[in-house]
Structure formats: structure tokens, C-alpha cells
C-alpha positions as CSV (number, residue, x, y, z in Angstrom):
1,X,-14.4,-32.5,12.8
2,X,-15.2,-35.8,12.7
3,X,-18.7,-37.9,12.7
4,X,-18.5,-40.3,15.6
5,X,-21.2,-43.3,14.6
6,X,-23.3,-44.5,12.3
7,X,-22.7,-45.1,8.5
8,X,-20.1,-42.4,7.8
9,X,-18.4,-43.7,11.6
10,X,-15.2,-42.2,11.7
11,X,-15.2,-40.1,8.7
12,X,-13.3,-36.6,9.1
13,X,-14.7,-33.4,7.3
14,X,-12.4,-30.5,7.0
15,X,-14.6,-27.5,6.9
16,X,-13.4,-24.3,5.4
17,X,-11.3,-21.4,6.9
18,X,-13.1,-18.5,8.0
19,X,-16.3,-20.1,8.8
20,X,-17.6,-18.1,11.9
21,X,-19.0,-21.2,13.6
22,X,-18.1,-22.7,17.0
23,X,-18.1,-26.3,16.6
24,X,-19.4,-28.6,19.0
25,X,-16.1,-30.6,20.3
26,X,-16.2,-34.0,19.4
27,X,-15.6,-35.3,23.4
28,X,-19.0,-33.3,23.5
29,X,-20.7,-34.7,20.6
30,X,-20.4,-38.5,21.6
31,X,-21.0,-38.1,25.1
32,X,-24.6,-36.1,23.4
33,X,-24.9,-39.2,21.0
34,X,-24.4,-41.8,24.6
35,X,-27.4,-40.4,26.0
36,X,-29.6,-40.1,22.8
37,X,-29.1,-43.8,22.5
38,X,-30.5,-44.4,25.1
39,X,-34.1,-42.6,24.4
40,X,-34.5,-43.4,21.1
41,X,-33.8,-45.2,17.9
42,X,-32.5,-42.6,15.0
43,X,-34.1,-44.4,12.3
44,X,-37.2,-43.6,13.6
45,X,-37.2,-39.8,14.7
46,X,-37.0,-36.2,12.3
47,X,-34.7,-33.9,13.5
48,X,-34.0,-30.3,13.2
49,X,-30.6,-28.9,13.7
50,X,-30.4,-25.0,14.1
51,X,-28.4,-22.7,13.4
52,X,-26.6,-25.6,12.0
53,X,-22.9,-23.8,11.5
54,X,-20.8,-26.4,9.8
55,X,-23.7,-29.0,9.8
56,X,-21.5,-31.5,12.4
57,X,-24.8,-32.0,14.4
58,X,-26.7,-32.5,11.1
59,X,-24.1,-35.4,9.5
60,X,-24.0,-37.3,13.0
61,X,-27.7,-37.7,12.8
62,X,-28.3,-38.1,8.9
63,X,-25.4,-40.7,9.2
64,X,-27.1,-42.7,12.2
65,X,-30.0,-43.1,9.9
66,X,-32.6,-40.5,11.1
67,X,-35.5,-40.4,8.8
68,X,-35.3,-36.5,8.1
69,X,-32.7,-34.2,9.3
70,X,-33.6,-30.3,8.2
71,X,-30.6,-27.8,8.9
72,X,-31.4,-24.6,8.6
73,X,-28.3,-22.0,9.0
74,X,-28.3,-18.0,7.4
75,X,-24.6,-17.7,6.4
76,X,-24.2,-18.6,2.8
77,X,-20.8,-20.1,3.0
78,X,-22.0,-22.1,5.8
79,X,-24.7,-23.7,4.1
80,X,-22.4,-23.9,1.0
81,X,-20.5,-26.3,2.7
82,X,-23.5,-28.5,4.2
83,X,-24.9,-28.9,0.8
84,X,-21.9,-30.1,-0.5
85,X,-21.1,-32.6,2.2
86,X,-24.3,-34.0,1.7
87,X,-23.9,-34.8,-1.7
88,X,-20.2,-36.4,-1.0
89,X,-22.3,-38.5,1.4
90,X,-24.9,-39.0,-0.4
91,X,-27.1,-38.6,2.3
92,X,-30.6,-38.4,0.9
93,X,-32.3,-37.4,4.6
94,X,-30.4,-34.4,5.1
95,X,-31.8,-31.0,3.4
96,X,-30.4,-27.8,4.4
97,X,-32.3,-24.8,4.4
98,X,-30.3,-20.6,4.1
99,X,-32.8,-19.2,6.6
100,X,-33.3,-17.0,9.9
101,X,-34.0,-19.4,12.8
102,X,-36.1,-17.0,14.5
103,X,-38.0,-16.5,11.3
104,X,-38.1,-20.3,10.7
105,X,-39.8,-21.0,13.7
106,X,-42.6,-18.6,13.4
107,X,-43.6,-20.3,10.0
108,X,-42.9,-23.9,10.6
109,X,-45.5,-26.3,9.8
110,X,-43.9,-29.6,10.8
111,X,-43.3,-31.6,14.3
112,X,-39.3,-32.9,15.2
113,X,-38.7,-35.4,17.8
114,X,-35.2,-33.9,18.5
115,X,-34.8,-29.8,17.7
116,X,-30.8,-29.5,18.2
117,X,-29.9,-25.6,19.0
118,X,-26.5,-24.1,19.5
119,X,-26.9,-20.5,18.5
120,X,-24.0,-17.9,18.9
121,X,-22.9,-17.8,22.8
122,X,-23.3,-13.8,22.4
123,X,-26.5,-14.3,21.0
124,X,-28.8,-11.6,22.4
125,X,-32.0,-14.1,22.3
126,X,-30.4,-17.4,23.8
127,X,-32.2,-17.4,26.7
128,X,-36.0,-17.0,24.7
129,X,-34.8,-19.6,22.2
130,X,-36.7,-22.5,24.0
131,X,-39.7,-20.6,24.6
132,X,-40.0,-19.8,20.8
133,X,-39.6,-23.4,20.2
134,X,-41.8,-24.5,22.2
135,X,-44.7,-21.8,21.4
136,X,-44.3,-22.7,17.0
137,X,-45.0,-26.6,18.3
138,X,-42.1,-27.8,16.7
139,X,-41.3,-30.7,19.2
140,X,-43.3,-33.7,18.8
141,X,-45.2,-35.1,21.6
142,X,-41.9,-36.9,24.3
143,X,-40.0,-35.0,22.0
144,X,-36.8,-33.1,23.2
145,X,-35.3,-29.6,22.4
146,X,-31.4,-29.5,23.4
147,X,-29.8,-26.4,23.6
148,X,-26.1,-25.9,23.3
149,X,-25.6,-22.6,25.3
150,X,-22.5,-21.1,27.9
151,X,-22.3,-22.1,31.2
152,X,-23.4,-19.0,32.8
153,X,-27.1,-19.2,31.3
154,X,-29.5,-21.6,33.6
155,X,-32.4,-23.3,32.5
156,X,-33.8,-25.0,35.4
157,X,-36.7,-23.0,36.3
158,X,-38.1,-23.6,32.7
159,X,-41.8,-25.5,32.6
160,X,-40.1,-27.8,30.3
161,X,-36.8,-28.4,31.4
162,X,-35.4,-32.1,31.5
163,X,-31.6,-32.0,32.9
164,X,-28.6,-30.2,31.9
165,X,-25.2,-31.8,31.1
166,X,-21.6,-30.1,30.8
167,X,-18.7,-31.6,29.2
168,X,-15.5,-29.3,29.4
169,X,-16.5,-25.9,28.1
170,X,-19.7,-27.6,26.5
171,X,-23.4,-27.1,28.2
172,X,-26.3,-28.8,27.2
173,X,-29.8,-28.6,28.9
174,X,-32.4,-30.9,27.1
175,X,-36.0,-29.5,27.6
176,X,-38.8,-32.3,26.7
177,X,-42.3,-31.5,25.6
């Protein structure tokens, strides 16, 4: 795993075995990053990364300079390892946070211009995820959600659907508010 831009640009981080995540490749992860560009400028935006797995998502945008990046992830050991990258990289925008996503967004106070998701393909609640977002008025105003999710899941119905990308075995749909 590597972070493709920004500060850290090219740094690798070897997370540890056993992890039960499913990172996000990294062909995926800079193609992402090429259309974020695009929209808006990092040092200006909050994020939210869930179910944050080995944080990758997290460092990419804490390392192009976002002004807050929240990861919030349930497995210890996963959020183990996020806390200790972010003190190696001293990144001082990035706090992680050992919680439920689903029980996160129903007590959520705060706005994020990006929400980043890429819960469990099996995950029995994918396809409400951007409904749940959407109703705890987490996204800001133009804000997006994107939604890492398997390519047999559509999205394109949804009231606040935007576009979907697929890069290899990698889906994306980006919903805007």
C-alpha cells in the first residue's frame, strides 16, 4: 500500500498480517484522487473515511492536506495501526475514531464535504448505506458521498446519485448532496 500524492507522495506502508480489510488497489486509488482534483481543493474540505480498514483512503487525504480527516473503523487492530501511522506521519488532521459506522452516523453532529465508504462487499446493509448518510446530514451542501461497493450493486435510480466509475474489480458511484 502506498500513498499516491501529496506530502507523504510515494511513501509505502506495510500494514500488518491478518488484517481483515480489502484494500482499495492503488490503480484505483489515483484514478479516485484524478477526478477529486478536479472538484475540489483538499486543503479546503473535511472528510470522513468509513469503515476505514487500513486507513489507505484516510493517509491519501490527510497527506494532500485536507483540513480534517475523521476515520472511524470497529476492529481494534485496524485502528491500532491507523493511529500509529499517524503519528509516524505526524499528521495532525487525521483522528481515528474505534466505532460502529452505522452507530456513528445516527449520532454525528458535524457536516463532511467528501464521506468516503467502502464497507465489506458481503455487507448485509451496503445498499442502505447512502440513504443513512444522507438522512444523519453528514454531506455538506455540493458535498459528495463515494461508495466503494461490488459490481453487481447499482446505484443509479438513487435521488442523489452523481456517476459511477469501475476500475478493474473496483466500483465507485459518487452520490452528491
Amino acid at each position: 500500500m502506498r500513498i499516491i500524492g501529496g506530502q507523504h507522495q510515494r511513501r509505502h506502508i506495510k500494514p500488518p498480517d491478518g488484517l481483515p480489510v480489502r484494500p482499495t488497489t492503488d490503480k484505483a486509488k489515483e484514478a479516485l484522487f484524478n477526478i477529486l482534483n478536479n472538484y475540489f481543493y483538499f486543503d479546503e474540505i473535511r472528510v470522513l473515511d468509513l469503515f476505514a480498514g487500513t486507513g489507505s483512503m484516510a493517509f491519501e487525504f490527510a497527506s494532500r492536506g485536507a483540513t480534517e480527516v475523521v476515520a472511524v473503523e470497529n476492529n481494534t487492530k485496524c485502528v491500532r495501526f491507523i493511529q500509529q501511522v499517524t503519528e509516524q506521519l505526524n499528521f495532525d488532521n487525521l483522528h481515528v475514531l474505534r466505532e460502529d459506522v452505522f452507530r456513528f452516523l445516527q449520532a454525528c453532529p458535524a457536516e463532511y464535504d467528501i464521506v468516503f465508504a467502502d464497507p465489506p462487499y458481503n455487507h448485509d446493509q451496503i445498499t442502505e448505506i447512502p440513504d443513512l448518510v444522507f438522512a444523519s446530514n453528514i454531506v455538506s451542501d455540493n458535498g459528495w458521498l463515494i461508495l466503494e461497493h461490488p459490481a453487481e450493486i447499482h446505484f443509479e435510480v438513487h435521488e442523489h446519485f452523481r456517476e459511477s466509475r469501475k476500475y478493474s474489480k473496483v466500483n465507485f458511484t459518487f452520490f452528491e448532496r
